[in-house]
C-alpha positions in Angstrom: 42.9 24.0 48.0 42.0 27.6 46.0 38.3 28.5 45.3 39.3 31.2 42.4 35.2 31.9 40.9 33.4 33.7 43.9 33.9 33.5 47.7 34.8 30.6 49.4 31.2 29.2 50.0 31.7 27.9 53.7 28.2 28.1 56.2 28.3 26.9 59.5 25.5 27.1 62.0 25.6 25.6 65.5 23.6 22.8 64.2 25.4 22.1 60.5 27.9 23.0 57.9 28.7 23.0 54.5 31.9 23.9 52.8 32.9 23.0 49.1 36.5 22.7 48.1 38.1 23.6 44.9 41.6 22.4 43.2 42.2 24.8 40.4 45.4 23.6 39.9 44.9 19.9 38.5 42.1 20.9 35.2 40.9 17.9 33.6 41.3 19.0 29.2 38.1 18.3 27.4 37.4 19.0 23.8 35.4 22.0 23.5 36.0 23.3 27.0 38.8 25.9 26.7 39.0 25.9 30.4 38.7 22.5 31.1 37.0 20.5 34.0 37.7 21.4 37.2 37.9 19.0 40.9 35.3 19.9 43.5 34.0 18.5 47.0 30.8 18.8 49.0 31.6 18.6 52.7 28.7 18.5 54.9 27.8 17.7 58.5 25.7 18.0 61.2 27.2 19.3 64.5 24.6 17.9 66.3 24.6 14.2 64.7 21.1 14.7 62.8 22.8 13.8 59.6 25.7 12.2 59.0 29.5 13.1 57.8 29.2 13.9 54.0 31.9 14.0 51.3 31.1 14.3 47.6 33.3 14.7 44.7 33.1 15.4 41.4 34.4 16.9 38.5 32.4 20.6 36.9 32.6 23.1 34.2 31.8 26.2 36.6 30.2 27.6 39.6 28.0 30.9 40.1 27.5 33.0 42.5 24.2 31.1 44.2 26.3 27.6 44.5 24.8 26.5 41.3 27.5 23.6 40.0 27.1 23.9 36.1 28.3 20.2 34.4 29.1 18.1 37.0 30.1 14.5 36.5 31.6 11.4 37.5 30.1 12.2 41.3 31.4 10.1 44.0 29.5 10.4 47.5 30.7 8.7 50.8 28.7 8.8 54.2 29.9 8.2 57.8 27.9 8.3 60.1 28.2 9.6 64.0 28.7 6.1 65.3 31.3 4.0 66.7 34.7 5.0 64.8 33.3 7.6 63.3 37.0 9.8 63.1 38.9 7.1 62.1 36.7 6.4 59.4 36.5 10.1 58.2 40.9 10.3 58.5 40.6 7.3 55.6 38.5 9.8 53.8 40.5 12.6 54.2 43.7 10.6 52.3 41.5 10.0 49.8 39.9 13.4 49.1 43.7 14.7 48.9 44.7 12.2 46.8 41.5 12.6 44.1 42.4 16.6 44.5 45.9 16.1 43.5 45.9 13.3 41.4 47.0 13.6 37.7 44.1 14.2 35.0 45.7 11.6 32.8 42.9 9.1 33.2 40.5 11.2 33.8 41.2 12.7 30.3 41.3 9.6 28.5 37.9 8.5 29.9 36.4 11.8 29.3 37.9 10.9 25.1 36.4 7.8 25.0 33.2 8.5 26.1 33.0 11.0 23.9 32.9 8.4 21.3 30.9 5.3 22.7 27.1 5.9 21.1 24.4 4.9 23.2 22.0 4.8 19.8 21.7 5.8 16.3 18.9 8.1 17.3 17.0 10.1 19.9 14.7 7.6 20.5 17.2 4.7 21.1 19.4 6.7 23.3 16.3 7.6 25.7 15.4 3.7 25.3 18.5 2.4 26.3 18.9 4.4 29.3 15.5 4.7 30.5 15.9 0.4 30.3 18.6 1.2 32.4 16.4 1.4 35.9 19.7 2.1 38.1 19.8 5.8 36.9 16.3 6.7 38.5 15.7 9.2 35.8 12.5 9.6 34.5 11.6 9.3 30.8 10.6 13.1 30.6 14.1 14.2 32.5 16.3 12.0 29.8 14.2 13.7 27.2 15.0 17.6 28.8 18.4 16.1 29.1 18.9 15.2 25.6 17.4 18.1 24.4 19.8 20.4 26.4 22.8 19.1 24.7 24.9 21.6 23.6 27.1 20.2 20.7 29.5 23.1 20.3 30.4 22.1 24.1 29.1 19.3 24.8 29.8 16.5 21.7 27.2 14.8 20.3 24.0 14.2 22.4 24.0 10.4 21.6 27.3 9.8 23.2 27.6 9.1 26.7 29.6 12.5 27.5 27.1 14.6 25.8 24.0 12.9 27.1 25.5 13.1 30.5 26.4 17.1 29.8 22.8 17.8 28.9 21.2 15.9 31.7 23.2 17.9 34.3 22.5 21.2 32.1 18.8 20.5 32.2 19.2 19.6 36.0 20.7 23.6 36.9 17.0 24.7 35.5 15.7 22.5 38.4 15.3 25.3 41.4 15.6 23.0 44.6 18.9 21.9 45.3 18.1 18.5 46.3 16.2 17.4 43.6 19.5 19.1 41.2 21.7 16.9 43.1 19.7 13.9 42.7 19.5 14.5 38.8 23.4 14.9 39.1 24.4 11.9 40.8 22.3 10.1 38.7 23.4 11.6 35.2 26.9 10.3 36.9 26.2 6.8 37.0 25.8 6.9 33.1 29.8 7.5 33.0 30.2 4.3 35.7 27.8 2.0 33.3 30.4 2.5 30.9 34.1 1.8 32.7 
């Protein structure tokens, strides 16, 4: 794994950690984005079994130097908790991290292209409609709205497609300052692209 931006953002404690992994060697190509998407994880725990075992992975445009993720998508968060198995169950996780880090962007690329031209609406208004209906993303009316309005068509596509309302939500969510809430907005945002394959 390489972490090429800033430094490595590991923190341990005696009580927790965090660590988030890069790949900067498997980009994901999207339209607009000269340097492409990149593969990152989220690994958290708690050493003294407060929380449980955390893995999250996604796909971003960049990362500054406060550990603010700027475009995430297609986020994918598993939990094990500090029961039972608990190692076994994090070694199946492992194999899969590796295998999401080096897999090949083929598919990735092609879902990123065809979301790019699936229209959620002929307007504003039927865009927020359809997705605000949709009561699985847990986004409020006002947060679609910020999301929409964040779109950036030069490098996101058009805000009425999946991939661009999905680009502005998670833009609008960086403006968010706690980290949970971001997240929250993030994962959410993410679900858009699951709706749709």
């Amino acid at each position: 794994n390489s972490y090429g931006e800033v430094n490595p953002p590991l923190y341990a404690s005696d009580h927790d950690l965090f660590v988030f992994l890069a790949n900067d060697n498997y980009r994901i190509k999207e339209p607009g984005n000269p340097d492409g998407l990149k593969r990152g994880t989220i690994v958290t725990n708690s050493e003294v079994g407060a929380s449980s075992l955390k893995l999250m992975h996604f796909l971003y445009r960049g990362l500054c130097g406060n550990f603010i993720i700027w475009g995430a998508s297609k986020i994918v968060e598993m939990r094990v908790r500090h029961v039972g198995n608990a190692n076994e169950r994090w070694k199946g996780y492992q194999a899969q991290l590796n295998s999401y880090l080096e897999s090949s962007s083929e598919e990735q690329e092609a879902k990123i292209i065809a979301a790019q031209s699936i229209y959620l609406g002929s307007n504003k208004e039927e865009v927020l409609d359809k997705l605000f209906a949709q009561r699985n993303l847990g986004l409020t009316r006002k947060t679609l709205e910020a999301g929409y309005d964040a779109v950036r068509p030069e490098q996101d596509g058009n805000p009425r497609t999946a991939w661009g309302i999905l680009q502005g939500i998670t833009r609008y969510s960086q403006q968010i300052p706690y980290a949970d809430e971001r997240v929250a907005i993030d994962i959410a945002a993410s679900k858009i692209m699951d709706a749709i394959f």
